[in-house]
N, C-alpha and C positions, 0 to 999 in steps of 0.2 A: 307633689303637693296635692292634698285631696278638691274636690271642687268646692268644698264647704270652707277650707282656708281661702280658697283663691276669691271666692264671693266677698270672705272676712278680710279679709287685705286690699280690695277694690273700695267696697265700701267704707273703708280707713284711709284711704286715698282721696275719695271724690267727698269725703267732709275737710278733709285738710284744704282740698282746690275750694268748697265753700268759702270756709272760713278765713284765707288769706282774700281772696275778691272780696269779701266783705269789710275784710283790713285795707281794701284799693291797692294791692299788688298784683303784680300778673304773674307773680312765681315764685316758688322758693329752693332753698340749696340747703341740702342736705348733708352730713358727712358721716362716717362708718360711724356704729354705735346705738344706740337704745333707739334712736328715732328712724334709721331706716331700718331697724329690725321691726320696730312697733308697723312697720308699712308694707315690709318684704318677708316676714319671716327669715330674713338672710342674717347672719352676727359677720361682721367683717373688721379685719384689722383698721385701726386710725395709726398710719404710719406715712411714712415720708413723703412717697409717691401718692400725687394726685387723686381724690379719687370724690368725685358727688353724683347723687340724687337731685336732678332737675326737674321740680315739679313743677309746672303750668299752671294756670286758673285753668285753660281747655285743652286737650290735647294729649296725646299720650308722655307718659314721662320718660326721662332719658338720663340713661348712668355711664359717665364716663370713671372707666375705670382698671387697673391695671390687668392684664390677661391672666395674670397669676389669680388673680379673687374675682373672675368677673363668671366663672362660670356657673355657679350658682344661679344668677340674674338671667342667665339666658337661657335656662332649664325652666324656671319659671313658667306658668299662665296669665301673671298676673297682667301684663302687659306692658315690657320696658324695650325703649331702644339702647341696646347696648352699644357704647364706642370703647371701644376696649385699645390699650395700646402695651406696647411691651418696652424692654429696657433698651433697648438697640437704639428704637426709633423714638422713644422718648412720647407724651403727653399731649404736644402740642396740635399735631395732628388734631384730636380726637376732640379735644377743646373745640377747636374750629370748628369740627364737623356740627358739634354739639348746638353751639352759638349760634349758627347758621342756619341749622334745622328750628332751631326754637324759636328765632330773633330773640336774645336774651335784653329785652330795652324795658326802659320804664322801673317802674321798683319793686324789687326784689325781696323778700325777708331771706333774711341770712339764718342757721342756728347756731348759737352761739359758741359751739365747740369746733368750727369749720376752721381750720390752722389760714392764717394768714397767706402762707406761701401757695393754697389752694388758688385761693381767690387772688394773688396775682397772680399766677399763669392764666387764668380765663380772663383777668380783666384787657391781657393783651389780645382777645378776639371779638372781646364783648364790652360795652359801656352802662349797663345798669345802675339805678340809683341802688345801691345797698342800704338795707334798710333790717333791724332787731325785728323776729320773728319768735325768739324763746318764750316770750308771755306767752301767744298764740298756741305752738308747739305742747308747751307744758299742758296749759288747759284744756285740750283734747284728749290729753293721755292721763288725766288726774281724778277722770268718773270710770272705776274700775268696770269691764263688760265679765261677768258671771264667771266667763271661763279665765281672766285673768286671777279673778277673787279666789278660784279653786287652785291656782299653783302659789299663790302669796300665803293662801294657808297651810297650802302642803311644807313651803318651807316654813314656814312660823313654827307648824307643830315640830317636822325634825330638829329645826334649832334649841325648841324649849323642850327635848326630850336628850337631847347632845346636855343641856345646861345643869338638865337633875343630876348629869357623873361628873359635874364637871368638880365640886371639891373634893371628892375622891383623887381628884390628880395634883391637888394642893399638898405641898410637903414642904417644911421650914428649909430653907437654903436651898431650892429649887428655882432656877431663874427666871425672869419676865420672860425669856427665848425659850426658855424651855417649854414651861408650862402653855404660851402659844401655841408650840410643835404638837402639844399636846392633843389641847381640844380644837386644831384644825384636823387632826387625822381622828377624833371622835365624833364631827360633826361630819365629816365624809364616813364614817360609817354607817350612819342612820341614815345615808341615803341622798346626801348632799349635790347638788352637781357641781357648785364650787362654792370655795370658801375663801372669798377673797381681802378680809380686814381681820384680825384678830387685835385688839389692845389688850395687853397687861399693864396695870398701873399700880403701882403696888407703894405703901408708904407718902412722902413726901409728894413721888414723881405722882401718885393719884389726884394731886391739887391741879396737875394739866390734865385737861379732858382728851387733847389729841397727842399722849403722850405715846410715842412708839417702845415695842418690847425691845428691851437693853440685857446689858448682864447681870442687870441687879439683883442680888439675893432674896426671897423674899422671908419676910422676919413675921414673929408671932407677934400680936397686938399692935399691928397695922394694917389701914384698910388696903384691902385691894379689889380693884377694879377690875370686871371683864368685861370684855363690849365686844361682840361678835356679830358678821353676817354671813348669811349665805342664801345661796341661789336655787331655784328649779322652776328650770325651763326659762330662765333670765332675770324670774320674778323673784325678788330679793325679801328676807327675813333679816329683822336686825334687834339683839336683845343685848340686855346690860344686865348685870346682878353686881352688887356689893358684898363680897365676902371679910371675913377676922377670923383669922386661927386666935384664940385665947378673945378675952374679952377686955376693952375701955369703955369706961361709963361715955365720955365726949360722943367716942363713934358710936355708941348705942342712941343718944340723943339726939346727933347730925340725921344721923340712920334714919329715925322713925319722924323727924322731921321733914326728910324729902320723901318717905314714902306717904305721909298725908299731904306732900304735896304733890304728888304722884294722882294718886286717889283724886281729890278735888277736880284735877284736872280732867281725870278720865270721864266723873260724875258731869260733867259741865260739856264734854264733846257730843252734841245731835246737832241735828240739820238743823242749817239757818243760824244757827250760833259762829258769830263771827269767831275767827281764829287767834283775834287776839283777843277775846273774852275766854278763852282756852290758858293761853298764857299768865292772862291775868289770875287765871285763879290759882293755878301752880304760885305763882309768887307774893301774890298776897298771903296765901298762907304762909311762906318762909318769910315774911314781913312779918307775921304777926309771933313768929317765931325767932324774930331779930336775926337772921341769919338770911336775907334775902340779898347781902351785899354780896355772897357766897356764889350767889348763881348770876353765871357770867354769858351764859348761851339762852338760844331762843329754847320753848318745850319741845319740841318736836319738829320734825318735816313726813313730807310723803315718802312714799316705798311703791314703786312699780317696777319694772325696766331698767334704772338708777336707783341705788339707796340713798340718796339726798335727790326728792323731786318737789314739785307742788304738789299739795298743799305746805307751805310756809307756817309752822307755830309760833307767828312773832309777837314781841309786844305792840299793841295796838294795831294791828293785823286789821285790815276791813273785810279778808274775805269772805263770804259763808259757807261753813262748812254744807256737801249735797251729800246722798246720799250714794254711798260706794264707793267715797274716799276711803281710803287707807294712809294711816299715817302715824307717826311713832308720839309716843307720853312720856318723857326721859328728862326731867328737872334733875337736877343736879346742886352739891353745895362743893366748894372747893376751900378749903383753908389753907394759903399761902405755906410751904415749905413743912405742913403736917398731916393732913389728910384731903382724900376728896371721899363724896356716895353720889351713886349715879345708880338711877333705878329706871329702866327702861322696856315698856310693852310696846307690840303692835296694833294697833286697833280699826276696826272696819265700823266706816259712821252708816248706823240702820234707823232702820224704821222711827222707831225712837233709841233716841240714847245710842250709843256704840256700843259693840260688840268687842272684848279682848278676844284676837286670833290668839294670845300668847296664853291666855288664864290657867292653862295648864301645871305652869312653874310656878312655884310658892313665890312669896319673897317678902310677907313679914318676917321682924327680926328672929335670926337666929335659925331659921328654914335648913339651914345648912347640916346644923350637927346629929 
């Protein structure tokens, strides 16, 4: 690790120990995933065996953690105590040691995806008040630093350059499984590092937004749905586009209804504008388009390290949007057992107004043929 990461990752440390002391805890617990990557540069499995990031208000920090994934941590400059244990001897050990070195007392913030069965093996060495840390957490990680911004657009771009082939791969009687296989191995070509959600939603099943790809056929003069993400360097891209082999008047109206709801909302995202004044304006538009019972999800979330983070696009949201948030515009209309549209950009909030990272890919109607 160069010295310029190892500075980058200290100073991503010593505002996390800020900001929990300023929440009146003495520490926080970490577990494998976006938040000790965002701290270590390390990506680690979240699996059975035991494994956290014990951060201090002062002090150096300390990762008990299996000997299989601990060697990373100990190549390191950044400065951890590793307890590392292996499968013979089991966890407990290390726990101990851990506990002991730290005195783990007083309250703690937790993050929220820390497996239960973590936190009781330490609780039998240790007695902390456990206490929710993910507000916290999120909000340090939701004002993108510069060199974040540069790999969230590098995927935005391969994503929305993966999407201009993507109806080329649309063929009548081709399945939801298929045409996924598809454009996950066309968004690893333009240079993806992974590609880990594809939806097909095609017909009927497009009225569920988190519908999984099935065998379904897909047929002419129904909408279908793609919603894709992908990765580089961990920082996630996430687009949607609404396609129709053949054309229905309904879906051409649905269509250009949630794309000016689309629109509005994007018009409405700069700094200091609450985020659910965001929301608001996506749906008031499909309100005044009587089709507002239609959208059933918030507009948007952030995109950092996770493709669902803060910033939150909800209705009546307090927060305000700052500058070098990133976060997705994706209203949606969904007609029970006939169609859905779901039109979805990424976008960096600047100076004035927001920036589309995505503006590259068309997606007034018809963009396709």
């Amino acid at each position: 690790m160069s010295a310029k990461n190892v500075d980058l990752y200290r100073a991503r440390i010593e505002k996390l120990k800020h900001r929990i002391a300023e929440n009146d805890m003495n520490g926080c617990i970490l577990a494998p995933g976006p938040n000790i990557r965002y701290y270590t540069g390390v990506s680690s499995f979240l699996l059975e065996r035991p494994f956290l990031l014990l951060v201090p208000t002062h002090g150096e920090i300390h990762l008990v953690a299996p000997t299989l994934e601990s060697g990373p941590y100990l190549r390191t400059d950044i400065g951890i105590i590793v307890h590392s244990w292996n499968d013979s001897e089991g966890p407990s050990h290390a726990l101990e040691d851990a506990s002991s070195q730290l005195s783990i007392n007083g309250r703690w913030g937790v993050e929220g995806r820390v497996p239960f069965q973590y936190l009781h093996q330490l609780m039998k060495h240790a007695r902390p008040e456990l206490t929710d840390a993910e507000t916290i957490l999120q909000g340090l990680r939701e004002i993108k630093e510069p060199k974040e911004v540069q790999m969230l657009q590098r995927a935005a771009s391969i994503l929305s350059k993966s999407f201009e082939k993507i109806f080329n791969l649309i063929k009548p009687g081709i399945t939801e499984f298929e045409l996924a296989n598809h454009v996950k191995n066309e968004v690893y070509s333009n240079g993806a590092e992974s590609v880990d959600d594809v939806l097909i939603q095609s017909g009927p099943m497009a009225a569920d937004p988190h519908h999984q790809p099935s065998t379904k056929k897909i047929r002419r003069k129904e909408s279908l749905v793609v919603d894709a993400t992908c990765t580089v360097s961990g920082y996630f891209a996430d687009i949607t586009r609404t396609f129709m082999l053949g054309r229905d008047r309904n879906f051409e109206g649905l269509y250009q209804n949630v794309l000016e709801a689309q629109q509005a909302a994007i018009e409405a995202s700069s700094p200091g504008v609450t985020v659910g004044s965001v929301d608001h304006a996506a749906r008031e538009r499909l309100r005044q388009a009587s089709v507002d019972k239609y959208f059933i999800h918030r507009t948007g979330h952030g995109l950092g390290l996770e493709v669902h983070e803060a910033p939150y696009i909800i209705p009546n949201g307090k927060e305000e949007l700052r500058m070098s948030m990133v976060f997705t515009v994706e209203p949606g209309a969904y007609v029970p057992r006939k169609m859905g549209v779901r039109i979805e950009d990424d976008v960096l909030v600047a100076k004035e107004g927001c920036k589309v990272m995505t503006d590259r890919l068309p997606k007034q109607f018809g963009w396709w043929k």
